[in-house]
N, C-alpha and C positions, 0 to 999 in steps of 0.2 A: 504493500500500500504506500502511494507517497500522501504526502502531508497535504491538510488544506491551508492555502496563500491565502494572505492580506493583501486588499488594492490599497493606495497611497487615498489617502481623505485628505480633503481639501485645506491645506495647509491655512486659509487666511478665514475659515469659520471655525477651524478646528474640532474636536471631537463631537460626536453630535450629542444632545439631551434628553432628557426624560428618561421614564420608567423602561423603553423597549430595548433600552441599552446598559453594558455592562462595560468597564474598560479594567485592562492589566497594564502593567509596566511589558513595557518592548525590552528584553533584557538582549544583550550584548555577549551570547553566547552559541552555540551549536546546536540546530536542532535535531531531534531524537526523537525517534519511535521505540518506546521500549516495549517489546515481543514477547512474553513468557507462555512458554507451552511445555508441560511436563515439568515446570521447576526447572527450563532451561531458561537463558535469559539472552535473547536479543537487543543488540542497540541499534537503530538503524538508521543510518544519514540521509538526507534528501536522495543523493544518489542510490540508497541502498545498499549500501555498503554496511557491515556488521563491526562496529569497534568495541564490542564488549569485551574484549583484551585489554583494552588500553585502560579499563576505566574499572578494575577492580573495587571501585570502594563501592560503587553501586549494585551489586552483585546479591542485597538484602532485597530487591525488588522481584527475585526468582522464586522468594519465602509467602509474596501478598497474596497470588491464589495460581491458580494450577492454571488457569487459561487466562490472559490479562494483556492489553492492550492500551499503552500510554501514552498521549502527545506532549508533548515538554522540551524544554532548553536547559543543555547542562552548560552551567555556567562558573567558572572559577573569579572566584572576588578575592581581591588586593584592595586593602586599605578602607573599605567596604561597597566596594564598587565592581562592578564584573573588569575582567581583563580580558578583550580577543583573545590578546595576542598567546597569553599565558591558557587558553582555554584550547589552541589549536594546537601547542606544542602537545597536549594533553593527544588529543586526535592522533597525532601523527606515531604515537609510539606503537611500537610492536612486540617489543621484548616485553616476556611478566615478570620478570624481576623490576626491569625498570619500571615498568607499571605501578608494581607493588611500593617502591620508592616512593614517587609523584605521590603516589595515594595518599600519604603519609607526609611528604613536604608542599604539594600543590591540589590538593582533593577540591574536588569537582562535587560542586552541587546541582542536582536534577531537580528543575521546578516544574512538575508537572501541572498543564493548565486543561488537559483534556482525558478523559475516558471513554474510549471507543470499542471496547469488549470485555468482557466480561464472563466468565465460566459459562464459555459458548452463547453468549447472548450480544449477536448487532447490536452496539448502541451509536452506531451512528445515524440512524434514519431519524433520532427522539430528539426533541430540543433541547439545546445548549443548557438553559436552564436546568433539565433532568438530568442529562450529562453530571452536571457540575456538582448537583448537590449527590451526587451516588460517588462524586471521587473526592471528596472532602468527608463523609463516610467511611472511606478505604483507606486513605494511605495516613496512619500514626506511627510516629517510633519508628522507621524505617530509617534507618541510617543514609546519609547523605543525600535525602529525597525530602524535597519540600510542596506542597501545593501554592501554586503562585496564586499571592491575593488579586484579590474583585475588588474594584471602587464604582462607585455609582457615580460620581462627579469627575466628567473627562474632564476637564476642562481647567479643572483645581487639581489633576493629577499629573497633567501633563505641564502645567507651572512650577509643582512641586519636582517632579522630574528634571526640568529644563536645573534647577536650581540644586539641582546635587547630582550634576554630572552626568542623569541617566539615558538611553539610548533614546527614548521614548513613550508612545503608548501606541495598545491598539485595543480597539473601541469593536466590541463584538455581538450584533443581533443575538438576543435572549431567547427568539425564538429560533433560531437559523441549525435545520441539518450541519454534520460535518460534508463537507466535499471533497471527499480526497483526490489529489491532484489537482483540484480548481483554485484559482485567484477569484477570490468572491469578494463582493460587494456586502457580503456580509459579514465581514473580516474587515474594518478599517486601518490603516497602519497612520500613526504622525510622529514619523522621529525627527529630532530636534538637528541631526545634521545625518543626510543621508548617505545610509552603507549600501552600496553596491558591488551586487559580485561580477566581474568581466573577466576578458579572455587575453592574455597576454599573447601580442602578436609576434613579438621583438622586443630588441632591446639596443640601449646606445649605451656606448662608455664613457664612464664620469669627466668629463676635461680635467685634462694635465694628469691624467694617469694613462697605462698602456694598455690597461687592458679591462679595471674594476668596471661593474654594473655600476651606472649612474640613472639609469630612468627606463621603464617600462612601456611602450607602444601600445594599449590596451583598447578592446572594441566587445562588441557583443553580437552575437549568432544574425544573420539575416534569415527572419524565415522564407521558406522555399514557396511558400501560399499552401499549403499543407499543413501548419505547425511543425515542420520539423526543420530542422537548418539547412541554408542551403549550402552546399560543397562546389567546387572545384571539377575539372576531370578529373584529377587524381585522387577525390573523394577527401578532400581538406576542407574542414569549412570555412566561412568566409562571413567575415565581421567588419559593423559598421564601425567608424572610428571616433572613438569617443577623447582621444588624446592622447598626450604625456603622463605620465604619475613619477615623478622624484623626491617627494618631500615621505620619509619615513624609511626610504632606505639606504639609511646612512649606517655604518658600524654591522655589527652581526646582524640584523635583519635583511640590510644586499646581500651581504654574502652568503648569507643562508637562502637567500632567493637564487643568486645566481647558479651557485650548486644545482639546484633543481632542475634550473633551466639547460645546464651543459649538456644534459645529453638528450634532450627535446633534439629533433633533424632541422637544419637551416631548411628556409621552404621560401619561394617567391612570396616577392609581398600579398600579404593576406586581407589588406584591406578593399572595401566598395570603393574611396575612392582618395584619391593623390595628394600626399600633405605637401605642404612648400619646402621645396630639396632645403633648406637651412636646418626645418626640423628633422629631417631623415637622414641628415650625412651622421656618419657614423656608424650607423644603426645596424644591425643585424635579423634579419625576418627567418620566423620559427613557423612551424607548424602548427597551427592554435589549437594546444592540450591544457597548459597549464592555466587555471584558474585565479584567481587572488580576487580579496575584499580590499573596497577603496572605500574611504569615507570624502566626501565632499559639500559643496555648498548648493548639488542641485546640477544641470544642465544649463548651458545659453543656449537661451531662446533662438532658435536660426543656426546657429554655428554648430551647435550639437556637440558642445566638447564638455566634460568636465569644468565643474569652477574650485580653484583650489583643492586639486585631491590628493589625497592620501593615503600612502600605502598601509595596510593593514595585516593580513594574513596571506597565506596559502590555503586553498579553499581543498582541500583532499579528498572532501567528500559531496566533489562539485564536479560535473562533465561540463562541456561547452555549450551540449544540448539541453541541458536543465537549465538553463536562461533564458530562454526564449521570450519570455513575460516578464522579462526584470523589472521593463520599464513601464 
């Protein structure tokens, strides 16, 4: 099952009021399906990918019932605030020793905000509202598992957020089915500066060095009029170009990017369409695999590039083709 999407709500009314709505804090971490069947325990990333390896401390969620079904964001807080960055390094482990580590020096908290099965019982067809109150029933005392709180007041939650750093809100119809796989209108998103995930197409090297990663060439999927991407003859996909990103990857975070990227295949350039050779000398054009989160101030109107972005993660548990709707 993939997860159900938030559309972006109208940034200058903001959240919307009354009784038929409900809003959460937008938290600044990973999301996750947690899967339990048999007292086995799945985790499972937008792409579908299982990292129940990496993330040992939550392994009490295999104990809540024989069949179980969870939507939620693990999220690792520094200083009382979620940290990506520290939340993805978590993602990317493989080893169980190091796992077991992390668990113990960077442990990862699951806020789960949804209920979607239940000892053989769909509950996704039932309103949010039943959802809610049957998984605020369920999960006590489970170790490193929270139920993310409900505020009735978007509007005072999303100022209170704005005011101690937090990603966001998102504003969610009380009566609204789950849709898995959809970007619903019944799912509002308002984050205070938007993270986007894109597709690294290339890369340029830092000036006055010979070789370091200095900035990222980054776009997102064109769809084919299908929903699915559209490719190349050589079956490469092919992305719209949303800009440069160099502010964040400075010291171990380039270099830890760059690594990744070395053995990505140089590929003809991969953009729709032609930036002014000043921005492209240098530059190096890849095969668009790799992922990464960018936070920014939004798009220009017309130009379609990024406004002030910044790098954020490596997105592991992101394809090219699971973008398609970013925007």
């Amino acid at each position: 099952m993939r997860p159900m999407l938030a559309t972006h709500g109208d940034q200058a009314t903001g959240p919307p009021a009354g009784p038929a709505w409900a809003h959460e804090i937008k938290w600044d971490g990973i999301r996750l399906l947690a899967d339990v069947r048999d007292h086995r325990l799945r985790l499972l990333t937008r792409g579908e990918r299982d990292i129940a390896v990496a993330l040992p401390e939550l392994r009490g969620l295999a104990r809540v019932a024989d069949d179980l079904l969870l939507d939620g964001e693990a999220v690792v807080m520094t200083g009382g605030r979620p940290s990506f960055s520290h939340v993805v390094d978590r993602v990317h482990t493989t080893s169980t020793t190091v796992a077991d580590h992390l668990a113990r020096t960077r442990p990862v908290t699951y806020l789960a905000f949804d209920l979607l099965r239940l000892d053989g019982m769909e509950l996704a067809g039932l309103p949010w509202s039943v959802r809610r109150a049957a998984l605020e029933d369920l999960l006590h005392d489970v170790p490193g598992v929270q139920v993310s709180p409900v505020y009735d007041d978007g509007r005072q939650l999303l100022a209170a957020t704005s005011e101690q750093g937090l990603e966001g809100v998102v504003s969610k119809r009380r009566s609204s089915t789950y849709q898995a796989g959809v970007r619903s209108a019944d799912w509002l998103k308002f984050p205070h500066r938007d993270h986007l995930s894109v597709v690294v197409g290339g890369w340029r090297v830092q000036t006055g060095t010979a070789g370091r990663l200095g900035a990222v060439h980054v776009g997102l999927p064109v769809d084919d009029g299908s929903g699915r991407a559209a490719r190349d003859e050589a079956g490469r996909v092919r992305l719209t170009y949303l800009g440069r990103v160099g502010s964040g990857l400075a010291g171990r975070a380039g270099s830890r990017l760059q690594a990744l990227l070395a053995p990505v295949p140089v590929a003809p350039y991969p953009f729709t369409t032609q930036i002014p050779r000043p921005e492209a000398a240098g530059s190096t054009w890849l095969e668009p695999q790799v992922v990464v989160d960018v936070a920014s101030l939004g798009i220009t109107p017309g130009v379609g590039r990024l406004r002030q972005p910044s790098y954020q993660g490596v997105r592991t548990d992101l394809t090219p083709d699971d973008l398609l709707e970013e925007l």
